[in-house]
Residue, then its C-alpha position, 0 to 999 in steps of 0.5 A: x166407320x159410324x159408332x152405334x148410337x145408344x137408345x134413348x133411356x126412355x126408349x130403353x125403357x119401355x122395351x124393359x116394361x115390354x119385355x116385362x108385359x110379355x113374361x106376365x102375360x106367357x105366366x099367366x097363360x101357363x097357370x091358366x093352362x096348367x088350372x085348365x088341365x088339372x080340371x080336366x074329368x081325365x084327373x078324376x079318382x077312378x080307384x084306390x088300391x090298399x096294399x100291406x099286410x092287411x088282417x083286420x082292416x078289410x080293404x074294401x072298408x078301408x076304401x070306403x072309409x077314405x073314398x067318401x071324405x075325399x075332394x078334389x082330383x089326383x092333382x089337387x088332393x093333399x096327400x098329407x090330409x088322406x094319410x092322416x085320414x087313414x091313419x084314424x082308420x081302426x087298426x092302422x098304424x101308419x100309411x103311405x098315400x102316393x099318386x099313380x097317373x092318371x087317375x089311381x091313389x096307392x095306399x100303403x099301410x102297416x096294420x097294429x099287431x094286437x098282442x094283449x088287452x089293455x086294461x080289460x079283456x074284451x074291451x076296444x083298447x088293445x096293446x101292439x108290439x110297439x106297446x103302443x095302445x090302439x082302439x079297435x074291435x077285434x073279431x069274435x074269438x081273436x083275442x081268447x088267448x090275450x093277456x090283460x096288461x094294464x098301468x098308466x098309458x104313457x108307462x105302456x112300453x115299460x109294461x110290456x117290457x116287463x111283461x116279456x121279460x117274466x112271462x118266460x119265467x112263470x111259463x117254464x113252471x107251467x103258469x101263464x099271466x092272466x094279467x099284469x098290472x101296475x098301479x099310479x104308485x108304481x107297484x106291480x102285480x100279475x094274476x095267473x091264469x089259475x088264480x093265484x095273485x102275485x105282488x111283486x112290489x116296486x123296483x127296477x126292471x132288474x129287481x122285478x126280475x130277481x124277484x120273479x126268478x126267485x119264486x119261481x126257482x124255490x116254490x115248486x118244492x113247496x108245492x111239491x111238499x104239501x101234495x101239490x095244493x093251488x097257490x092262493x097269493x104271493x107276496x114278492x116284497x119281502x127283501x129276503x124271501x117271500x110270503x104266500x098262502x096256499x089253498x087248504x093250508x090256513x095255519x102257520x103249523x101247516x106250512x113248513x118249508x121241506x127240509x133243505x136237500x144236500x148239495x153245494x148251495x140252498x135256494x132261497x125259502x120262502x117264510x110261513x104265510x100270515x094265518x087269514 
């Protein structure tokens, strides 16, 4: 019996550098292919479809605001780019792009929920339910029943915190907020919508909280008392009580807070406003 005979290691070797060869070369072949196949007019953008719940951004707009910044075909888009192209649309707040074969782009997107102005009413800064604040132009008469919230931007959560936390207060009196506002030192300050201006001062949200309740608690017998007059303003940060002025009562002699009715305890009073 012959024993096998081992190749050369020149020999071995060019078999390698062969085998080698061939590889590339099937490579080469297959990115040419795959080159020749994404170029194909088959792989062209053909439509773009906008799903979620859209409101403000109409889906056509939306379209066109993507379809002409778009190159490149279903294969060679970036789809991390078109989101964010999308995303910089007014009134998008997120969105996810994928592709539908052969020659479709989905779009997905979740709008921004206007629930206030911010800063002023009628401007194109708005507050979302995230208290995330957003550019947009809402549509004529959207925004009628809106409340201005209004501080630093990057306190804008914490605003809308507190906003949803009194609003409740002030409503079960038959107020609502105009405005709520805080100050670059920390103060806050609301306006109702018949005028009145309420300082509440700084503290924590806890504190705030307190204050409101207790004016709120207490100031309807006075108003009560003196024939039911408007309330001019309201000062929250007196540490016992609370100091106001009521329209057609300008002297001190004039308010006196009602005597205190019987009953197992006394809500707090408020003292005599300063004479303007």
């Amino acid at each position: 019996m012959n024993a096998t005979q081992a190749l050369p290691l020149d020999v071995r070797l060019m078999d390698g550098a062969a085998a080698a060869l061939y590889a590339l070369a099937a490579v080469l072949a297959l990115a040419a292919l795959g080159g020749w196949v994404v170029r194909q007019p088959v792989w062209s953008l053909s439509a773009i479809e906008v799903y979620g719940d859209v409101q403000n951004q109409r889906a056509a707009a939306l379209q066109a605001h993507v379809a002409g910044r778009l190159q490149g075909n279903l294969w060679t888009l970036d789809l991390l780019q078109v989101q964010q192209l999308v995303q910089g649309a007014p009134w998008v707040r997120s969105a996810v792009v994928q592709r539908q074969f052969p020659n479709r782009l989905r779009i997905t997107i979740e709008e921004h929920q206007p629930l206030a102005w911010w800063g002023q009413a009628g401007g194109t800064q708005l507050l979302n339910q995230y208290g995330e604040v957003f550019e947009a132009e809402p549509a004529l008469g959207q925004g009628l029943n809106w409340s201005v919230l209004a501080g630093p931007s990057e306190r804008a959560t914490q605003v809308l915190e507190l906003y949803r936390s009194v609003r409740p207060v002030f409503e079960r009196n038959g107020w609502g907020i105009e405005q709520l506002s805080l100050d670059e030192r920390g103060s806050w300050r609301i306006v109702l919508d018949d005028g009145a201006r309420i300082e509440i001062g700084r503290g924590s949200p806890l504190e705030l909280q307190q204050r409101v309740e207790r004016f709120t608690q207490t100031v309807p017998a006075l108003l009560q008392h003196y024939g039911g007059r408007p309330l001019e303003t309201v000062d929250l940060r007196h540490p016992d009580g609370y100091a106001l002025r009521i329209q057609g009562v300008s002297t001190l002699a004039e308010l006196q807070l009602p005597p205190p009715q019987p009953g197992p305890s006394r809500p707090a009073q408020a003292p005599a406003a300063p004479t303007p």
